[in-house]
C-alpha positions in Angstrom: 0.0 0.0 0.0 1.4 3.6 -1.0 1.3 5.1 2.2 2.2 8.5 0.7 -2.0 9.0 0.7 -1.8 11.0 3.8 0.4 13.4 2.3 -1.9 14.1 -0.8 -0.7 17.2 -2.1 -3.8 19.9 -1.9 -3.4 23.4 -2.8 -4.5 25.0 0.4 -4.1 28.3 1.3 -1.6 29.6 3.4 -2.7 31.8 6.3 0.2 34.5 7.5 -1.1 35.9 11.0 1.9 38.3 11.1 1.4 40.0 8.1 -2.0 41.9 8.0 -1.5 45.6 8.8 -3.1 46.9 11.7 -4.2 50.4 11.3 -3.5 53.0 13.7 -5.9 53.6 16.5 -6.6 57.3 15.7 -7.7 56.8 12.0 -11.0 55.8 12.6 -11.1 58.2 15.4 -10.1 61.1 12.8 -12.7 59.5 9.7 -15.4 59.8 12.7 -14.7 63.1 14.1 -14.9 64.9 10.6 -18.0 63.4 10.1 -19.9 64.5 13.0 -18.4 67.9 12.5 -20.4 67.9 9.4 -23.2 66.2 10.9 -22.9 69.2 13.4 -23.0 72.2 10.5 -26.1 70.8 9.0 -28.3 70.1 12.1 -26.9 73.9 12.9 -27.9 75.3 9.6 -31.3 73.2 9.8 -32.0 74.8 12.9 -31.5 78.4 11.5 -33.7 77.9 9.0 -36.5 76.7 10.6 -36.4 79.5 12.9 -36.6 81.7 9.7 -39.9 79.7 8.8 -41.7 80.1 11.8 -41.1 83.4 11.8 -42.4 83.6 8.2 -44.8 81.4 8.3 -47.8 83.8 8.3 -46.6 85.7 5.5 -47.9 84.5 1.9 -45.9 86.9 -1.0 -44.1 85.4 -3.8 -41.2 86.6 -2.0 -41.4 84.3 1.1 -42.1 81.6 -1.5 -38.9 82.0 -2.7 -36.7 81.8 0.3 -39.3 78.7 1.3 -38.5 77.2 -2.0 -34.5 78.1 -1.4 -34.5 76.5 2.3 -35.7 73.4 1.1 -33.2 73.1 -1.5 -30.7 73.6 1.2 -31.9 71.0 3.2 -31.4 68.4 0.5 -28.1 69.4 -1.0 -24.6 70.0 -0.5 -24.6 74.1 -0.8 -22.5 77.3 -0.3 -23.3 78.3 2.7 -22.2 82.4 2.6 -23.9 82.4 -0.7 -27.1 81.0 0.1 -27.4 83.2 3.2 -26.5 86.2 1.0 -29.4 85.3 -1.1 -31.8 84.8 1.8 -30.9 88.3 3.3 -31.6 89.8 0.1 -34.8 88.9 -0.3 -36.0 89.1 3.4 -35.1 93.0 3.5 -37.8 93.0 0.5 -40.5 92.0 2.8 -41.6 95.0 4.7 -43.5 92.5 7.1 -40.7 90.5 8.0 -39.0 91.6 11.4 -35.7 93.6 10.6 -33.7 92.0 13.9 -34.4 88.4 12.0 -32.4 89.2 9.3 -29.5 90.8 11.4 -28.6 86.9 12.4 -27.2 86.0 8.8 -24.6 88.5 9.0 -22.4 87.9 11.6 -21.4 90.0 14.5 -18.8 91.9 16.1 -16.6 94.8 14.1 -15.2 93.7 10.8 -11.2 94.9 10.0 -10.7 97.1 7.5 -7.3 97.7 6.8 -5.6 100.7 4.5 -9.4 102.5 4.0 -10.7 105.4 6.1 -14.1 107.3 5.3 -15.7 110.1 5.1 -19.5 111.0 5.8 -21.7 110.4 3.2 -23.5 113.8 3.7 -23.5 116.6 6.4 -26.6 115.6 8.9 -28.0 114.4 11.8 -28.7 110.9 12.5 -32.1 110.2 13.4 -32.5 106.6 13.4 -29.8 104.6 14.4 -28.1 101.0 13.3 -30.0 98.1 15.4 -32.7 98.0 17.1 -34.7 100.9 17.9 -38.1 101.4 19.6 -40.8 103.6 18.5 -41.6 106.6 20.8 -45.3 106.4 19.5 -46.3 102.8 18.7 -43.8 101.4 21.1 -42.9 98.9 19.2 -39.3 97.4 18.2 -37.3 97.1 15.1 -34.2 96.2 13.8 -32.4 99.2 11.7 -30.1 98.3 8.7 -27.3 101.1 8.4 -28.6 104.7 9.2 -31.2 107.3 8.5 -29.4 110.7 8.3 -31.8 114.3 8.4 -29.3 117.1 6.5 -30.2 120.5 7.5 -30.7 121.8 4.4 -30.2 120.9 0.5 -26.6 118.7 0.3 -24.6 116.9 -1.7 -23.8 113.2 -1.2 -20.4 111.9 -1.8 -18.6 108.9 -1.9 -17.3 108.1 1.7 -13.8 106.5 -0.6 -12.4 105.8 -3.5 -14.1 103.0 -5.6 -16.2 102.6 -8.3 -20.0 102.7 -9.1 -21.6 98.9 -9.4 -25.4 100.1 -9.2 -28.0 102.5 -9.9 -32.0 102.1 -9.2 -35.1 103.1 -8.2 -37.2 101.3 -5.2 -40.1 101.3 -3.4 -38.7 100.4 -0.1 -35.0 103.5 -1.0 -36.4 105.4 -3.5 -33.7 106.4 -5.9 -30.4 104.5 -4.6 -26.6 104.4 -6.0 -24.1 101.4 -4.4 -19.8 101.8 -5.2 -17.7 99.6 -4.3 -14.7 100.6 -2.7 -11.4 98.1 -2.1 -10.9 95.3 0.5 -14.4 93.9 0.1 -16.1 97.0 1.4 -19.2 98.6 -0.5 -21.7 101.7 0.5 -25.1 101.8 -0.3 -26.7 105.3 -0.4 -30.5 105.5 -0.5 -33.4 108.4 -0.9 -32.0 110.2 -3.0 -33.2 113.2 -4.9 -31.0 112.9 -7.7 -28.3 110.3 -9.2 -24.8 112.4 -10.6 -22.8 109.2 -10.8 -22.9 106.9 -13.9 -22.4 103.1 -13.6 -19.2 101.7 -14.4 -17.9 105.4 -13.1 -14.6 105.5 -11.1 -15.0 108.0 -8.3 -12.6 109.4 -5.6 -13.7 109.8 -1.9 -15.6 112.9 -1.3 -16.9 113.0 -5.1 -20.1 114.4 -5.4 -22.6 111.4 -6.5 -25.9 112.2 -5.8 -28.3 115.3 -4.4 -30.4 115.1 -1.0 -33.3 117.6 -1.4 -35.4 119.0 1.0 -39.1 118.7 0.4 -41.5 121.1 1.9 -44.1 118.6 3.7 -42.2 115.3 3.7 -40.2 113.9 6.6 -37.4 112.8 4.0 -34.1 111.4 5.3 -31.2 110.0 3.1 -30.5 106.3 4.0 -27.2 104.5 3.9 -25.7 101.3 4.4 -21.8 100.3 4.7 -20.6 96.7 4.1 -17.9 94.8 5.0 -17.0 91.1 3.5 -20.6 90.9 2.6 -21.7 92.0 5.9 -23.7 94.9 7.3 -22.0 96.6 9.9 -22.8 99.4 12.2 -20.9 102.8 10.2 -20.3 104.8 13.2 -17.8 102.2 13.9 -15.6 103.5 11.3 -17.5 107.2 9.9 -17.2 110.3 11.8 -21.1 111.6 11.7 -22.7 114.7 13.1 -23.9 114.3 16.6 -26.6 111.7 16.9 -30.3 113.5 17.5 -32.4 112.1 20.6 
């Protein structure tokens, strides 16, 4: 008898224990943190905007369609956050129902750095109506106020607060005639009410350049508005413009 039948030669595979890798400890630990970190911005952003729909909820304008419309794309997608809360800002300060103070949360807080710029007043007046939120002697009620109302005493000219260059000019219901420039390291100035537009679009200007006229108009409680942004954010522009004393 062959007695070589226990050693049958089958092609089994060999089995190394030494020589699978063992990751490190931490990489899983890394892979898990940046995922709840994500987790974490979405659930934050959710949260935002569902505060933004309950506070809109009541108001039916094709307007708060839109930004309905927009948060629901958000929820579902991968998106740009800064651009997507640009867009919502932009049309919420459309709505003259929606409360002013909810659309100071999309732009951040705290004074933004502006280096190598410094400003001049837009025109020679009083402010009357403060940045942020201000309470109505007669209705006693509270809103939220984006940039400044200014009263000039009498007719003036409004210039550009720096040097820059003239992006847009328009008419609206909420700023009546209106003229925007922007100016270097991501700052822009908004100027709104205005009687007349000097300033072409596309026009380079120099700080202090005449750009507009404020009128005064027998019978009207007129004011000139402005706004003064800074890396896409409104800020307060007393922070960084000397204006005439502040009337109480």
């Amino acid at each position: 008898m062959n007695k070589s039948y226990g050693r049958m030669g089958f092609d089994r595979p060999k089995i190394n224990i030494y020589t699978r890798k063992i990751s490190s400890p931490f990489y899983g630990m890394r892979k898990g943190n940046d995922f709840y970190k994500k987790i974490l911005r979405q659930i934050v952003l959710c949260m935002i905007l569902v505060l933004v729909v309950i506070l809109i909820k009541n108001i039916n304008t094709p307007i708060t369609n839109r930004i309905t419309e927009m948060m629901k794309t958000t929820l579902n997608q991968e998106m740009d956050v800064k651009k997507s809360m640009k867009k919502i800002v932009r049309y919420a300060q459309e709505i003259p129902a929606l409360p002013n103070k909810m659309i100071s949360v999309f732009h951040g807080f705290g004074k933004e750095e502006i280096e190598g710029l410094s400003f001049v007043a837009p025109i020679q007046g009083e402010i009357i109506s403060p940045y942020g939120e201000n309470i109505d002697p007669v209705l006693n009620t509270k809103s939220f106020q984006i940039g400044v109302n200014i009263l000039p005493a009498k007719n003036q000219p409004i210039v550009s607060i720096a040097d820059g260059e003239i992006i847009e000019i328009g008419e609206s219901e909420k700023f009546g005639k209106f003229i925007k420039i922007q100016h270097k390291a991501n700052v822009s100035s908004f100027y709104g009410n205005c009687s007349e537009i000097i300033g072409t679009k596309g026009e380079k200007v120099k700080q202090g350049q005449e750009i507009a006229r404020w009128n005064y108009e027998q019978g009207k409680d007129t004011y000139m508005h402005f706004e003064l942004w800074v890396n896409d954010h409104v800020v307060d522009p007393t922070h960084y413009i000397k204006f005439d004393k502040k009337k109480l």
